[in-house]
C-alpha positions as CSV (number, residue, x, y, z in Angstrom):
1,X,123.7,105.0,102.1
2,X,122.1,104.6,105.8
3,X,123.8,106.0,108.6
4,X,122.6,106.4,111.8
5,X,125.4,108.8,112.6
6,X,124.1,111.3,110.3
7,X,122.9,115.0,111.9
8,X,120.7,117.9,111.0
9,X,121.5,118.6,107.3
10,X,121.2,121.7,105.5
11,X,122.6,121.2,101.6
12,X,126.1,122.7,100.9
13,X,127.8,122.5,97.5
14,X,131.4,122.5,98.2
15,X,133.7,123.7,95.9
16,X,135.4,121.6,93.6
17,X,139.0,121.7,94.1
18,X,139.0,122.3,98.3
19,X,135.9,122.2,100.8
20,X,135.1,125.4,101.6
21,X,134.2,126.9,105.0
22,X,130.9,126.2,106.4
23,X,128.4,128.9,105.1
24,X,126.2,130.9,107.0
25,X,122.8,129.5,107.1
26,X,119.8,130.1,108.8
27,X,117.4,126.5,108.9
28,X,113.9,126.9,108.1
29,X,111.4,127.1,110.7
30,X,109.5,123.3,111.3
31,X,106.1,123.2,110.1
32,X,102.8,122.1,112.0
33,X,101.1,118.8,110.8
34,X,99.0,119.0,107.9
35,X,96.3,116.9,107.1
36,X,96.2,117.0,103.4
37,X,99.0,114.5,101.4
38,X,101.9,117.0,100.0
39,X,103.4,116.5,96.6
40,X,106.4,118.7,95.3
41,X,106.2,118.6,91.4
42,X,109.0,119.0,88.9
43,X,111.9,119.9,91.2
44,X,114.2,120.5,88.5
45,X,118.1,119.2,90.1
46,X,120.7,119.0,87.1
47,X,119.3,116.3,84.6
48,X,116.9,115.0,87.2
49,X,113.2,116.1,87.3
50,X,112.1,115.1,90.8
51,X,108.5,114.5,92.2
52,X,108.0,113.6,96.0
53,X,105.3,112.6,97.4
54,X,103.6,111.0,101.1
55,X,100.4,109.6,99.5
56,X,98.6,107.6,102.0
57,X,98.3,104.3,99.8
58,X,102.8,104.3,99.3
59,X,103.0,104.8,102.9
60,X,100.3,102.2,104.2
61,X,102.0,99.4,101.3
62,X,105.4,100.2,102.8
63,X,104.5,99.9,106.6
64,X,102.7,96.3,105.7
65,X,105.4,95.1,103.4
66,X,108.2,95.5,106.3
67,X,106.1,94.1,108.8
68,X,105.5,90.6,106.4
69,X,109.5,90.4,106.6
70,X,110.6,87.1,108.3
71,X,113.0,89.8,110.0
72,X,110.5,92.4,110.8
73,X,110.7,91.2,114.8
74,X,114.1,92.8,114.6
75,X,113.4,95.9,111.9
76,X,112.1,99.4,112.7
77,X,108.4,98.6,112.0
78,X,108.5,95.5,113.8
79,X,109.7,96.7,116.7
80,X,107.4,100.0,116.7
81,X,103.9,97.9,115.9
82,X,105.2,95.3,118.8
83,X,104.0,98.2,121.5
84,X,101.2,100.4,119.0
85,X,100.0,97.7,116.5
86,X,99.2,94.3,118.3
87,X,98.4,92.0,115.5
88,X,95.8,89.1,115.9
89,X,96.2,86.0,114.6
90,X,93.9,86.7,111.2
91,X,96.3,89.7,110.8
92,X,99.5,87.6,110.6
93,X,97.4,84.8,108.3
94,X,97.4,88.2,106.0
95,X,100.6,89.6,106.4
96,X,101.7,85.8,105.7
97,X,99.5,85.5,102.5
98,X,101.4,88.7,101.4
99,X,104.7,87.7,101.7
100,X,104.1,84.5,100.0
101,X,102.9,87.1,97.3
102,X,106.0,88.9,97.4
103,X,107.9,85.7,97.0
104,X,106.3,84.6,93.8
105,X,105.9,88.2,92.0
106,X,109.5,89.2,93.2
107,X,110.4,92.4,92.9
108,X,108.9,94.8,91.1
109,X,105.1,94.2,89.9
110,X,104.0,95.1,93.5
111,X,106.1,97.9,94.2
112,X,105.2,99.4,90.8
113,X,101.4,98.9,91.7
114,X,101.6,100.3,95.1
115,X,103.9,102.8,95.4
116,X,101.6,105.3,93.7
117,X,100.2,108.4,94.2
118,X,96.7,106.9,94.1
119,X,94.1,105.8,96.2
120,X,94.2,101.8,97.2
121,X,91.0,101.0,94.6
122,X,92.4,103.3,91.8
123,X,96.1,101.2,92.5
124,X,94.5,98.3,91.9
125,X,92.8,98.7,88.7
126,X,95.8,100.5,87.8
127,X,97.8,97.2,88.5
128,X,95.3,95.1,86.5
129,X,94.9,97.9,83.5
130,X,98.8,97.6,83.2
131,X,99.0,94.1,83.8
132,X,101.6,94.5,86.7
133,X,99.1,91.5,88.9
134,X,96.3,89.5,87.8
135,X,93.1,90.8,89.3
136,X,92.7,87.8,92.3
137,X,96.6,89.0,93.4
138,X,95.7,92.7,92.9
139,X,92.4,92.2,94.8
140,X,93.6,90.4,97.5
141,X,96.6,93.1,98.1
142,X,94.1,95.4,98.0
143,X,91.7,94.0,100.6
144,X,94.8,93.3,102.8
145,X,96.0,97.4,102.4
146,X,92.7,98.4,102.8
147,X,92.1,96.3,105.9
148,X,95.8,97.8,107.6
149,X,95.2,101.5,106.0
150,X,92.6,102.8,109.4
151,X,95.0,101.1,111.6
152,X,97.8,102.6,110.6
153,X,96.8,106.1,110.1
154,X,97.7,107.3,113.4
155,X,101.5,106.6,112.8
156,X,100.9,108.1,109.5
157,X,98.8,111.4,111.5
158,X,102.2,111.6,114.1
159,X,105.0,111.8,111.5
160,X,102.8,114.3,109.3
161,X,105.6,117.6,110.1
162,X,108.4,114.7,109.9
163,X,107.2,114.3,106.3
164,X,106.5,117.8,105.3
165,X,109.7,119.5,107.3
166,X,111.5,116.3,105.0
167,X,109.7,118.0,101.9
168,X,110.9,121.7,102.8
169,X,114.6,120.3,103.2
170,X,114.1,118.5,99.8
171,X,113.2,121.6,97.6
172,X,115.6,123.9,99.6
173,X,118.0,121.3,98.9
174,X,117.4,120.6,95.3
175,X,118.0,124.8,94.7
176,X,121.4,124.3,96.5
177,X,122.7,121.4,94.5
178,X,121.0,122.4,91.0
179,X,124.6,123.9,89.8
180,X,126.8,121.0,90.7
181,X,124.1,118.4,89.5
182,X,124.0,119.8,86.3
183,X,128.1,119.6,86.4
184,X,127.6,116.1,87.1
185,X,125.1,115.6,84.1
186,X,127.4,116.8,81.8
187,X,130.4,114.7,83.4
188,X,128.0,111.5,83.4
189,X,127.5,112.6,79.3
190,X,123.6,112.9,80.5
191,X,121.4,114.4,77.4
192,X,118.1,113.6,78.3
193,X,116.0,114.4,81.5
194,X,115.7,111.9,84.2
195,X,112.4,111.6,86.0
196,X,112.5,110.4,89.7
197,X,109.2,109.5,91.5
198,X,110.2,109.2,95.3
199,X,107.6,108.5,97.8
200,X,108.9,109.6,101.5
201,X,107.1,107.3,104.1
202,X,106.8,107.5,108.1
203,X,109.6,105.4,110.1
204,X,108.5,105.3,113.7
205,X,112.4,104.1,114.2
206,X,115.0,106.6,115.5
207,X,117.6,104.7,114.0
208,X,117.1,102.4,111.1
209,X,115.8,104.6,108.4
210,X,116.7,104.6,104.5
211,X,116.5,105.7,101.3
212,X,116.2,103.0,98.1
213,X,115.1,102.6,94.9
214,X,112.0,99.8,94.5
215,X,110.2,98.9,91.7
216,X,111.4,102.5,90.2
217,X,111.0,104.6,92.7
218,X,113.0,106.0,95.4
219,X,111.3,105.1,98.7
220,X,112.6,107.2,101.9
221,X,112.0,106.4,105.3
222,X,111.9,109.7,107.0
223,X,112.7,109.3,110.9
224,X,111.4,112.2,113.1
225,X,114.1,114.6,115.0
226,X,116.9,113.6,112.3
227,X,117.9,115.1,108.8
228,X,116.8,112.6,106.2
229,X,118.2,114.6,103.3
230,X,121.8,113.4,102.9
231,X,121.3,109.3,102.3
232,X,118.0,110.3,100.1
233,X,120.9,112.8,98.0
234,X,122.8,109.6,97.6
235,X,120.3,107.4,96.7
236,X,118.7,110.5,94.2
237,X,122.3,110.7,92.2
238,X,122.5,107.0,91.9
239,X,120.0,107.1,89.7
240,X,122.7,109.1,87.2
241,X,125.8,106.7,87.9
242,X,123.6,103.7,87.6
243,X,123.0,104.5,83.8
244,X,127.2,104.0,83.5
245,X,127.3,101.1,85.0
246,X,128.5,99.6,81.8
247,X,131.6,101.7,82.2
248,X,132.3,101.1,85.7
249,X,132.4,97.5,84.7
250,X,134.7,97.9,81.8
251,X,137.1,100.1,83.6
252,X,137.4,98.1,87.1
253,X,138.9,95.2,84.6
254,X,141.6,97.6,83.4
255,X,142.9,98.5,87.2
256,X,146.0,97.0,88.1
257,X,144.6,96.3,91.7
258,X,141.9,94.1,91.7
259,X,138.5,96.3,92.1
260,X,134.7,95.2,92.1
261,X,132.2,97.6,89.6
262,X,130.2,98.1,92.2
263,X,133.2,99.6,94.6
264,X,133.9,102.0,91.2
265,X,130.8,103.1,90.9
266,X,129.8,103.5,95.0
267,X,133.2,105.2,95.6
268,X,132.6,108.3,92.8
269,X,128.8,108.0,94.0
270,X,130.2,108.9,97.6
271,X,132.8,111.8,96.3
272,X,129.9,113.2,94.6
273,X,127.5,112.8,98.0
274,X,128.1,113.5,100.0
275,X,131.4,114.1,99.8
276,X,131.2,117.2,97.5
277,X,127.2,117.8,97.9
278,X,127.4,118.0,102.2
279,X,126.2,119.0,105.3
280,X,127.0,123.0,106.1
281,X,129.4,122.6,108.9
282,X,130.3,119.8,108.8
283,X,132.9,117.1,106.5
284,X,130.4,114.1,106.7
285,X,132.3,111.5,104.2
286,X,135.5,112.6,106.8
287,X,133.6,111.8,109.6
288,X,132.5,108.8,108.0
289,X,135.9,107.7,107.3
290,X,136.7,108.3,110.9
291,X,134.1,106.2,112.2
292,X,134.7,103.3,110.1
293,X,138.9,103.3,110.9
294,X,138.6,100.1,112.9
295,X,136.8,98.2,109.7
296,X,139.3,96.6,106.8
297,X,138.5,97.3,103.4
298,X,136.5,93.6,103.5
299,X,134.0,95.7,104.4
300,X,132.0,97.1,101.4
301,X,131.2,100.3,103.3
302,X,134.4,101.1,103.9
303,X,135.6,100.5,100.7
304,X,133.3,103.1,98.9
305,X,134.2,105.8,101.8
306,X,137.8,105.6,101.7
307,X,137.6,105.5,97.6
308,X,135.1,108.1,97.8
309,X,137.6,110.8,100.3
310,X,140.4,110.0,98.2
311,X,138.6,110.9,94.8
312,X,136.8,113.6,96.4
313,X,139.1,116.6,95.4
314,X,139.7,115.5,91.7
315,X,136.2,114.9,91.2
316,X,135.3,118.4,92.0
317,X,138.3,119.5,89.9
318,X,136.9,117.3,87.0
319,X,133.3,118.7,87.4
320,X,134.5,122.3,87.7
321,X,136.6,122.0,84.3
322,X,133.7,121.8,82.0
323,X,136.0,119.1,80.2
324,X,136.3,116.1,82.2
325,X,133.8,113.0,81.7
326,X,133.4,109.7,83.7
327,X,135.3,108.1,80.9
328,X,138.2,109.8,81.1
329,X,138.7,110.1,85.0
330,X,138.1,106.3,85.7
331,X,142.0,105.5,85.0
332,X,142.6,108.0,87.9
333,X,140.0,106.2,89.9
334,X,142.3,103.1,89.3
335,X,145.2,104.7,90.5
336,X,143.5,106.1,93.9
337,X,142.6,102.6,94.9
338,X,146.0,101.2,94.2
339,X,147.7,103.9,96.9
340,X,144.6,102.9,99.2
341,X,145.2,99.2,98.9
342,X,148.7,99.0,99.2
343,X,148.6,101.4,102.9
């Protein structure tokens, strides 16, 4: 979920049935820069054991990979390093050689390799120990990091309290949301714990940062003077509808309106956040809804929205009921998107 519309978020579990009023909250205080990485360990939320982390070598691999995008020119990095970080022309020859990498590992090996909380030389032997790159690719990716890694540590030094004020939202959040993710384990038929490993990186953008999964782990670019939290939330829980994916299949071929898996499983994955797990103060999957009233359901966006406020209210019922699985409330998922498609 990106949006750019998205304000200062403090967590709010709504309540199941109806939103409830705002609550009375009090945000935490913004912390100075620190110069040491921060690491939060073993946030338990519901089934899902979460780790976050801003190491230096995750952060310096990110920055390096968007800029090697043909589209980086247009992107968030692109446009920041077109006034901060003027590249010469043995700079692009490197950023070049690494996209031409990228293209013939794919996805995966190199985001497994780099986004780690290890220093550049330890990522590299560990990319070579676990076979993830041959030694010349994991050298050479190496060289090319280590090379970007001094000349990008001042973006890295500006957005330090952007990272760690994310980190304090994160672990106030993750107390908030612990009962309602652990409703949604149990609705989701979840037994086992689910480790997440997200890495939360500096985006000198005001306006184009996300949250999405790479190579395993969540990635989150965390833009200063703006509440990251609610499209990392989304992108956090997707992790447990992703492992029913097999259902959401199955069931969109037994709804009497045609409907795409992916819609299925995007439009519960938006009733859950943040349509139940919200901003205090505010109705964000209504005002979401409201903003895209223009768009026709072509549009996959506004698709999962609409699906997402029209599910919203059973979903919590479901949750609350202690009885309820993803199983048996996907028939009533069919029937809310034949009343939205036939408006």
């Amino acid at each position: 979920m990106k949006r750019g519309t998205i304000g200062a978020l403090v967590l709010a579990v709504a309540a199941c049935a109806t939103p409830p009023p705002p609550p009375v909250y009090v945000p935490p205080p913004v912390p100075s820069p620190v110069a040491a990485p921060l690491s939060l360990s073993d946030l338990k939320i519901g089934p899902i054991v979460l780790t976050v982390s801003d190491a230096r070598t995750a952060q310096v691999f990110h920055v390096v990979d968007e800029l090697a995008k043909p589209v980086a020119p247009q992107g968030a990095y692109g446009e920041w390093a077109s006034k901060a970080l003027p590249l010469d022309e043995t700079e692009r020859a490197m950023l070049a050689a690494h996209a031409k990498l990228r293209a013939r590992r794919g996805v995966g090996a190199l985001d497994q390799a780099f986004y780690a909380a290890l220093t550049i030389r330890e990522a590299v032997q560990h990319a070579v120990e676990k076979k993830l790159l041959t030694q010349a690719d994991a050298e050479a990716e190496g060289a090319l990091l280590e090379h970007f890694a001094p000349r990008l540590d001042p973006l890295l030094e500006a957005q330090g309290a952007t990272l760690h004020a994310f980190e304090v939202d994160v672990a106030e959040a993750s107390r908030r949301a612990a009962p309602l993710a652990a409703q949604l384990g149990r609705f989701c038929e979840t037994t086992d714990t689910v480790e997440v490993h997200a890495f939360v990186v500096a985006d000198p953008s005001a306006t184009h940062g996300e949250s999405a999964w790479r190579g395993g782990a969540l990635v989150v670019e965390a833009m200063p003077d703006y509440d990251n939290v609610p499209t990392f939330l989304h992108a956090l829980f997707d992790v447990i509808f992703a492992r029913r994916r097999g259902s959401f299949a199955i069931a969109s071929e037994k709804c009497d309106e045609s409907i795409d898996p992916e819609t299925m499983e995007e439009g519960v994955a938006y009733a859950f956040a943040p349509g139940l797990v919200h901003p205090a103060g505010r109705d964000l999957l209504l005002e979401m809804v409201n903003e895209d009233a223009a768009r026709t359901l072509r549009s996959p966006e506004v698709r999962y929205e609409r699906l997402a406020l029209a599910l919203r209210t059973e979903l919590g019922s479901a949750l609350e009921s202690g009885h309820d699985t993803l199983s048996s409330f996907l028939p009533k998922e069919c029937d809310a998107w034949a009343k939205i498609t036939a408006r």
